[in-house]
TITITOR-134767 format. One record per residue (C-alpha): x, y, z; residue in three letters; chain; residue number from 1. Coordinates in steps of 0.1 Angstrom, whole numbers. Each point is the difference from the previous one (the first is absolute). Layout:
[[X, Y, Z], "ALA", "A", NUM],
...
// end
This chain:
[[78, -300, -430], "UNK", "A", 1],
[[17, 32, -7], "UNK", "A", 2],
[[8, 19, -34], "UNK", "A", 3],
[[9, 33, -4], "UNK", "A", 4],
[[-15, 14, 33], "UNK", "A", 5],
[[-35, -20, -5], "UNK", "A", 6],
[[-10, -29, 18], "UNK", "A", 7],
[[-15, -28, -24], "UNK", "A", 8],
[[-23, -28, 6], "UNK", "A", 9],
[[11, -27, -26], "UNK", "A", 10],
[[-16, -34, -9], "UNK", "A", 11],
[[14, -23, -25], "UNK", "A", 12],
[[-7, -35, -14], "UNK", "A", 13],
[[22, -28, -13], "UNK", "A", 14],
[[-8, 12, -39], "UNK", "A", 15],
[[18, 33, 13], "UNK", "A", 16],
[[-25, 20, -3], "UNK", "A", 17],
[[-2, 32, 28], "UNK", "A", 18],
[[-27, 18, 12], "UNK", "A", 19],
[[10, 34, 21], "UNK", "A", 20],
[[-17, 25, 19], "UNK", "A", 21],
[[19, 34, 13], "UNK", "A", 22],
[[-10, 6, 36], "UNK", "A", 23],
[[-10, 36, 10], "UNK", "A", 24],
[[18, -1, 32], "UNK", "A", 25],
[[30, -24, 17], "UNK", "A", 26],
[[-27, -7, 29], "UNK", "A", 27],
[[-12, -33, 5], "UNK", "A", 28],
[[-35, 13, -10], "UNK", "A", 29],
[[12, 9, -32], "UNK", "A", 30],
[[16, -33, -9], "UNK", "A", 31],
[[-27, -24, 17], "UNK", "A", 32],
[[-27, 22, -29], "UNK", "A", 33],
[[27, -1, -27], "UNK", "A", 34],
[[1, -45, 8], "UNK", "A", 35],
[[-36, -1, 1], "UNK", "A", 36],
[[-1, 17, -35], "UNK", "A", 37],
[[26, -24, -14], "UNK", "A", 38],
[[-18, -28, 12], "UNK", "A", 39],
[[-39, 11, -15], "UNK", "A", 40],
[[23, 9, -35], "UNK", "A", 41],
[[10, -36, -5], "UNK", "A", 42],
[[-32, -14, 12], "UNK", "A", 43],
[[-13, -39, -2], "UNK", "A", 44],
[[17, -27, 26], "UNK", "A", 45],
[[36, 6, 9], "UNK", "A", 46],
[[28, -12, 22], "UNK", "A", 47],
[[24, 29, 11], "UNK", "A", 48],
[[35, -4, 16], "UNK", "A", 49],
[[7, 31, 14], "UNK", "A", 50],
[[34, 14, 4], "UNK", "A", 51],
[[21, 20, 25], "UNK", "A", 52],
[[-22, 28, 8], "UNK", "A", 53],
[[-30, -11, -17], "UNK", "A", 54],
[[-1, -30, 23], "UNK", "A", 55],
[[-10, 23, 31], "UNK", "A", 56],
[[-25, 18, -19], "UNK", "A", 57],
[[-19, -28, -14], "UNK", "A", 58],
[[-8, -16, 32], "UNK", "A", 59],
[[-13, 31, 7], "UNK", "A", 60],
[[-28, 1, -23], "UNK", "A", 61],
[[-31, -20, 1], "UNK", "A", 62],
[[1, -19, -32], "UNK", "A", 63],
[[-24, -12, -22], "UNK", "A", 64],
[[-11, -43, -2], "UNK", "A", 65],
[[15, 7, -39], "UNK", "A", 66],
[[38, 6, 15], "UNK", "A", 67],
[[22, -24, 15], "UNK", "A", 68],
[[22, 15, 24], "UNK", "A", 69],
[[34, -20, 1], "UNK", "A", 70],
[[25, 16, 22], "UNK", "A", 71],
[[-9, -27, 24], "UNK", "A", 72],
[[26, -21, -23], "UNK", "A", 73],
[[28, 24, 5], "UNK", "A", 74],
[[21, -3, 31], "UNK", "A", 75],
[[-4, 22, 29], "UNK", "A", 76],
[[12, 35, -5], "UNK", "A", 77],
[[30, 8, 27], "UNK", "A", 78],
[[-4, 26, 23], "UNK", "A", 79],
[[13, 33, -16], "UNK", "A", 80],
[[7, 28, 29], "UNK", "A", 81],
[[-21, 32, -11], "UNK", "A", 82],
[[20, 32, -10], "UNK", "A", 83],
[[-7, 37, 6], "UNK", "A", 84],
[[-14, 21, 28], "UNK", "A", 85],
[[-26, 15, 15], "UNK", "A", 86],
[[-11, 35, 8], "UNK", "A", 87],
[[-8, 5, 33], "UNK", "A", 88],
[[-13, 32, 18], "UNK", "A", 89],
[[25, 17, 25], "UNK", "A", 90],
[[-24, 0, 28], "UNK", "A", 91],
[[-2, -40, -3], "UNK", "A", 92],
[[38, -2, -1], "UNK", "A", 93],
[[6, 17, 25], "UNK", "A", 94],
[[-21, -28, 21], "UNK", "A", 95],
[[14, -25, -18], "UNK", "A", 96],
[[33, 10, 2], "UNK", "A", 97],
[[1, 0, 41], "UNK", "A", 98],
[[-13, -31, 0], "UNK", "A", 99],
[[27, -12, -21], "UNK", "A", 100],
[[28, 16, 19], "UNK", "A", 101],
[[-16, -16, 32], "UNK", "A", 102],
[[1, -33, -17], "UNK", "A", 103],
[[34, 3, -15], "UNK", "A", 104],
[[9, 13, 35], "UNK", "A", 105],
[[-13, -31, 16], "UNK", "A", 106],
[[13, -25, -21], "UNK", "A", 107],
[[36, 16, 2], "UNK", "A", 108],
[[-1, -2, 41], "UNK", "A", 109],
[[-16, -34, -1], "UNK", "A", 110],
[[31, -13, -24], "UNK", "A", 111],
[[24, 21, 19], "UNK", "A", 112],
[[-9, -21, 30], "UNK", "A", 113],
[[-3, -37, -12], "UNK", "A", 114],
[[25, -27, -8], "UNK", "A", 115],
[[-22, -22, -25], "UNK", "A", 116],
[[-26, 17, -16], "UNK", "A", 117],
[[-28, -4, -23], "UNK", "A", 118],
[[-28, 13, -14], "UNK", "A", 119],
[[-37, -19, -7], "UNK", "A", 120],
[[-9, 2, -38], "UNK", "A", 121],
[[-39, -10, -8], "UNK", "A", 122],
[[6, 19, -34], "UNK", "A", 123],
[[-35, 19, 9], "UNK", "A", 124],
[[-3, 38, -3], "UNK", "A", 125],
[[16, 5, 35], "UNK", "A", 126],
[[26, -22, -6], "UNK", "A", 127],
[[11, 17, -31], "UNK", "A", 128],
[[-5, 35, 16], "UNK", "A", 129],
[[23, -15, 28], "UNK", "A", 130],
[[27, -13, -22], "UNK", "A", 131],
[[4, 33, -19], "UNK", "A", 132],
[[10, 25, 29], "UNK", "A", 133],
[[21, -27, 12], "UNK", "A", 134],
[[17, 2, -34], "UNK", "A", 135],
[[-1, 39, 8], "UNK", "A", 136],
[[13, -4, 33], "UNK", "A", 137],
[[31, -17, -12], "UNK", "A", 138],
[[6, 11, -34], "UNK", "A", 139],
[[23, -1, -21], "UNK", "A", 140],
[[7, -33, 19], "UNK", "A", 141],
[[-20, -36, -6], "UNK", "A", 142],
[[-24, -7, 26], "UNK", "A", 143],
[[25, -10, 28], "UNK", "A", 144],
[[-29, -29, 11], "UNK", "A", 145],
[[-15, -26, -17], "UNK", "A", 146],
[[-41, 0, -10], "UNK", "A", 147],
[[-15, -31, 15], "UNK", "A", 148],
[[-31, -13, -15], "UNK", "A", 149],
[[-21, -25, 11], "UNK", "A", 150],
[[-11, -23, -31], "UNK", "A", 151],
[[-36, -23, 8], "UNK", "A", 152],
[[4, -13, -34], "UNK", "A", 153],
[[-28, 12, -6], "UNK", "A", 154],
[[2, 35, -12], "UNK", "A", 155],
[[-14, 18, -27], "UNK", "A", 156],
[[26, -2, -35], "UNK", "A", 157],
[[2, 39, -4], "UNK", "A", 158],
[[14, -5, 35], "UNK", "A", 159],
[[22, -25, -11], "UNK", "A", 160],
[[13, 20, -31], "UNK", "A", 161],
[[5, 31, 25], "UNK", "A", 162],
[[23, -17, 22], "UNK", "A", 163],
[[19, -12, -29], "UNK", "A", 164],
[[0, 38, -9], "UNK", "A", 165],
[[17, 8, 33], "UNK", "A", 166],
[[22, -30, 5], "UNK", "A", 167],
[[18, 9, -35], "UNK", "A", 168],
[[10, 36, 12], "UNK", "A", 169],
[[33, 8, 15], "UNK", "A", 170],
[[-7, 26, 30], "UNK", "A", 171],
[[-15, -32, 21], "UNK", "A", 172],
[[-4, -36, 10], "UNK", "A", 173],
[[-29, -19, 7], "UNK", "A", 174],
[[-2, -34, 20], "UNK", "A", 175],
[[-38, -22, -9], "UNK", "A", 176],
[[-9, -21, 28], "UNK", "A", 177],
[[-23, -32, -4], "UNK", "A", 178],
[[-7, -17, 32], "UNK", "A", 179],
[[15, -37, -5], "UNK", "A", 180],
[[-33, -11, 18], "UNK", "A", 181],
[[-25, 11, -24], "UNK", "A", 182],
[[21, -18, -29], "UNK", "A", 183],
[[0, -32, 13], "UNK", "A", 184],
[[-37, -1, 12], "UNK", "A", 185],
[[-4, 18, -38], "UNK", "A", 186],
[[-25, 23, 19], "UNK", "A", 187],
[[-25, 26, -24], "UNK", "A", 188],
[[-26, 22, 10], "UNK", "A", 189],
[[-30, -18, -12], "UNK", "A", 190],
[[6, -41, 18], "UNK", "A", 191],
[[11, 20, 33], "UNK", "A", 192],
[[-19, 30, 1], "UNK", "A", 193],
[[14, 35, 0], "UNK", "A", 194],
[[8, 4, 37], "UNK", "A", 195],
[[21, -30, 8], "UNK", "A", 196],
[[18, 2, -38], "UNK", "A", 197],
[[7, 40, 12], "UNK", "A", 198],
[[12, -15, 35], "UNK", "A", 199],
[[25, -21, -13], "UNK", "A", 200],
[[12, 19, -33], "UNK", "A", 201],
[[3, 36, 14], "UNK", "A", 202],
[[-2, 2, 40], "UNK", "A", 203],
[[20, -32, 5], "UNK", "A", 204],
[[24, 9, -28], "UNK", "A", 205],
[[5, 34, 6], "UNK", "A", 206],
[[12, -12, 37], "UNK", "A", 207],
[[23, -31, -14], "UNK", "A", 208],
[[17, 25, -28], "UNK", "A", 209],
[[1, 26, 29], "UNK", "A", 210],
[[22, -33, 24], "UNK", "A", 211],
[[21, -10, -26], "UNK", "A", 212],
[[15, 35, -8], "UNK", "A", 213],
[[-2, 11, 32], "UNK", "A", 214],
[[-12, 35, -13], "UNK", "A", 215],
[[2, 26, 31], "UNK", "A", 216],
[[-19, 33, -12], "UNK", "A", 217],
[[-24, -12, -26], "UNK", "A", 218],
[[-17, 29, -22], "UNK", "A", 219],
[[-37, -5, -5], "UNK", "A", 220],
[[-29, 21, -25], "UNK", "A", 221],
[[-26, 5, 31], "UNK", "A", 222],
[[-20, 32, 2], "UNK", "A", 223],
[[-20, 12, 32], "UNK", "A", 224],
[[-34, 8, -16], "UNK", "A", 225],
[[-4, -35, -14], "UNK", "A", 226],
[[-15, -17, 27], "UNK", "A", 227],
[[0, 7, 41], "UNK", "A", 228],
[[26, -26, 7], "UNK", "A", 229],
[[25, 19, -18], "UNK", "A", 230],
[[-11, 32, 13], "UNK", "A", 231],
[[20, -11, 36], "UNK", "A", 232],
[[32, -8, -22], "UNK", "A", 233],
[[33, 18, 7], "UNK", "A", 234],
[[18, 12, -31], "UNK", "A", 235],
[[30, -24, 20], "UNK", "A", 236],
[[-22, -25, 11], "UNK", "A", 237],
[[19, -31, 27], "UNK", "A", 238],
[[-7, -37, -12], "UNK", "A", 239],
[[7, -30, 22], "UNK", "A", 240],
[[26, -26, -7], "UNK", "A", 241],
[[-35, -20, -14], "UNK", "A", 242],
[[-8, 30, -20], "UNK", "A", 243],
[[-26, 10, 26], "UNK", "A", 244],
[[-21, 37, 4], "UNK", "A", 245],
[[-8, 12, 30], "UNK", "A", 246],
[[-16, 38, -1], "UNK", "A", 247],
[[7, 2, 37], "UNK", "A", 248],
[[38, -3, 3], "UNK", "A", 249],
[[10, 25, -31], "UNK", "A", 250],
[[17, 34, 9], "UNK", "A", 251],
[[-7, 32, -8], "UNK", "A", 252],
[[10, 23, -25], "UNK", "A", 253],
[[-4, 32, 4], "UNK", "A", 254],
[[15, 29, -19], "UNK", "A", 255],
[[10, -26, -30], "UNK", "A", 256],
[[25, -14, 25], "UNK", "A", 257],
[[0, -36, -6], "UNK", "A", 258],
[[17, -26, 25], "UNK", "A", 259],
[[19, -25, -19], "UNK", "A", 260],
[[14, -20, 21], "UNK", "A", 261],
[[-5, -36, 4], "UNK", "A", 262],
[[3, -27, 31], "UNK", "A", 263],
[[9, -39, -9], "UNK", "A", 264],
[[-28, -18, -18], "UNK", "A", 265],
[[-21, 34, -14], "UNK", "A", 266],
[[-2, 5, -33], "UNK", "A", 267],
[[-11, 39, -15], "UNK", "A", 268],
[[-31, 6, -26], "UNK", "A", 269],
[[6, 31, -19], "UNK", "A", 270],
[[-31, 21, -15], "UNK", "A", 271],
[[9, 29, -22], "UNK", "A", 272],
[[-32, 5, -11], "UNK", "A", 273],
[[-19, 1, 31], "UNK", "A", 274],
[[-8, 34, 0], "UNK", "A", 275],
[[-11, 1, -39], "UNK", "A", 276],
[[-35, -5, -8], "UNK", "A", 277],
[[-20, -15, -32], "UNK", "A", 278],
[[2, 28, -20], "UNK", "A", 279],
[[36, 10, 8], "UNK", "A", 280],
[[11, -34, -17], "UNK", "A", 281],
[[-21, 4, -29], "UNK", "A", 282],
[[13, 41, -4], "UNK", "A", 283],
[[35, -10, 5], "UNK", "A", 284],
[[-2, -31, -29], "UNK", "A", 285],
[[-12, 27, -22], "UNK", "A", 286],
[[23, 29, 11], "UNK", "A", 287],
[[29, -24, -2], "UNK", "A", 288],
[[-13, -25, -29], "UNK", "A", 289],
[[8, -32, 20], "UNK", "A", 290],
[[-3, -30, -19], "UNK", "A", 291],
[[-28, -19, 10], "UNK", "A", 292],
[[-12, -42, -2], "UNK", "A", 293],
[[-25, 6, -32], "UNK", "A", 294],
[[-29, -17, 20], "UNK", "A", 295],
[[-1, 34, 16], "UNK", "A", 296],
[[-16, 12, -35], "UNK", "A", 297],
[[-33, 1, -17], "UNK", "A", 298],
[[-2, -32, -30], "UNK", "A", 299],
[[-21, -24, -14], "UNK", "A", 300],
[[8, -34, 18], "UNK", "A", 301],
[[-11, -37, 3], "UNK", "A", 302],
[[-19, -4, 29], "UNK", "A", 303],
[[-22, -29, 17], "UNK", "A", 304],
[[-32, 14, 19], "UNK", "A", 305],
[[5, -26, 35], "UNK", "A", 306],
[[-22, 5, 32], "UNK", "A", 307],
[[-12, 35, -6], "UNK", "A", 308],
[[39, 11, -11], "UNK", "A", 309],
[[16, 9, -32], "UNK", "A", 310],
[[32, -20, 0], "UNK", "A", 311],
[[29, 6, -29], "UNK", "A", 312],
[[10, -29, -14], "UNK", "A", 313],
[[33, -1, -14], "UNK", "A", 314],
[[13, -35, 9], "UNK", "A", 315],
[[-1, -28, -15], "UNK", "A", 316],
[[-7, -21, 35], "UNK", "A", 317],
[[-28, 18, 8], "UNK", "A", 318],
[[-31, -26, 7], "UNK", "A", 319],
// end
């Protein structure tokens, strides 16, 4: 907690008694030393329920067989947006901000041109990165398109608190998708394997939500240096009426002039990002302090050692 400009470490027992240690420093180093004091002061076997702050700290430290750790009894913590911002040299902003201006200027066209769009939300780092200069692009306005996320049920809960996060603000909407077909056949990754349970859940629901709105220019997170197939992508990239991709019959842009236009039965994928790389997302999260899914973020977690992987576990149907 904080008192009169110092940060305190405080442990206290049902008898009221209170142990205290100042911190040197508000870092995180400071306070994870000043809890490890606390907790050698009182010494013998105890049970600690941390609160607010200290919750996130303790699960942090690698604690002793003598201390019980209960936050595990406490309800998950809701997402909380970060605050502040971050320094950024003016050689790196300058990059980073023609990129953004290209972005922006590509999601304005792509809007300006469409009847019913959309924009593909996988709450990932690109996604979020994606969402904010589309905020930019329109502000002070809501997002004048609605977020479409495709939900396998099966999603990690930080994920699921996230989404809450974003469906609770008022600048946009979000539409969850579940494909019909995986509920009744109650489909999970472990009874049907990973690649027919990823068919049906994403690929075949992202194509069924895509139908039944009848979305024409669709916005997706896609970069060029992550993998060769995306490397022969379009920023406006032509779908069939089946959703279909074919690298041969896509037009050329040269210039930054983009061809909009659309014939019956095509459909248009929209990449703002193609031309950022890796470390451009990463520079612009912290130039911009995007909120981020916490997963993205070093902490202790529960985890099941399974065929050679590490595998969090942090549901309760997990085999």
């Amino acid at each position: 907690m904080e008192r009169r400009g110092k940060t305190l470490a405080i442990l206290s027992n049902l008898a009221g008694r209170v142990l205290w240690v100042a911190c040197e420093t508000p870092s995180d180093e400071s306070v994870l030393e000043a809890t490890t004091q606390l907790l050698d002061a009182r010494g013998g076997d105890i049970a600690v329920l941390p609160h607010g702050k200290a919750r996130g700290y303790l699960d942090q430290l690698d604690l002793p067989a003598t201390v019980l750790n209960l936050s595990s009894l406490l309800p998950p913590s809701p997402f909380v947006p970060t605050m502040g911002s971050a320094n950024t040299p003016v050689a790196q902003r300058s990059h980073l901000d023609q990129l953004e201006r290209e972005s922006i200027e590509i999601i304005r066209e792509a809007f300006a041109a469409s009847s019913h769009p959309a924009m593909l939300f996988s709450m990932g780092k690109d996604s979020m990165v994606m969402l904010s200069l589309a905020l930019k692009a329109f502000a002070p306005e809501p997002l004048p398109f609605p977020l479409v996320v495709i939900d396998t049920q099966w999603k990690f809960q930080d994920m699921y608190r996230f989404r809450e996060y974003l469906q609770s603000r008022d600048d946009m909407s979000v539409i969850v998708y579940v494909n019909p077909e995986a509920i009744e056949r109650g489909m999970n990754p472990f009874e049907f394997g990973s690649a027919v349970h990823t068919d049906v859940t994403k690929t075949q629901a992202l194509r069924k939500v895509l139908d039944e709105h009848d979305f024409d220019f669709v916005f997706g997170g896609a970069r060029r240096d992550e993998e060769k197939s995306r490397a022969k992508e379009r920023i406006f990239s032509i779908r069939s009426a089946a959703h279909g991709w074919d690298p041969k019959n896509q037009r050329p842009e040269l210039w930054n002039l983009y061809n909009t236009t659309l014939v019956e039965g095509q459909k248009m994928r929209v990449f703002p990002l193609s031309n950022w790389t890796e470390i451009d997302i990463w520079r612009y999260v912290e130039q911009e302090n995007i909120d981020l899914v916490p997963l993205y973020l070093s902490q202790l977690r529960p985890y099941v050692l399974r065929n050679g992987s590490l595998i969090m576990v942090d549901d309760a149907r997990f085999p």
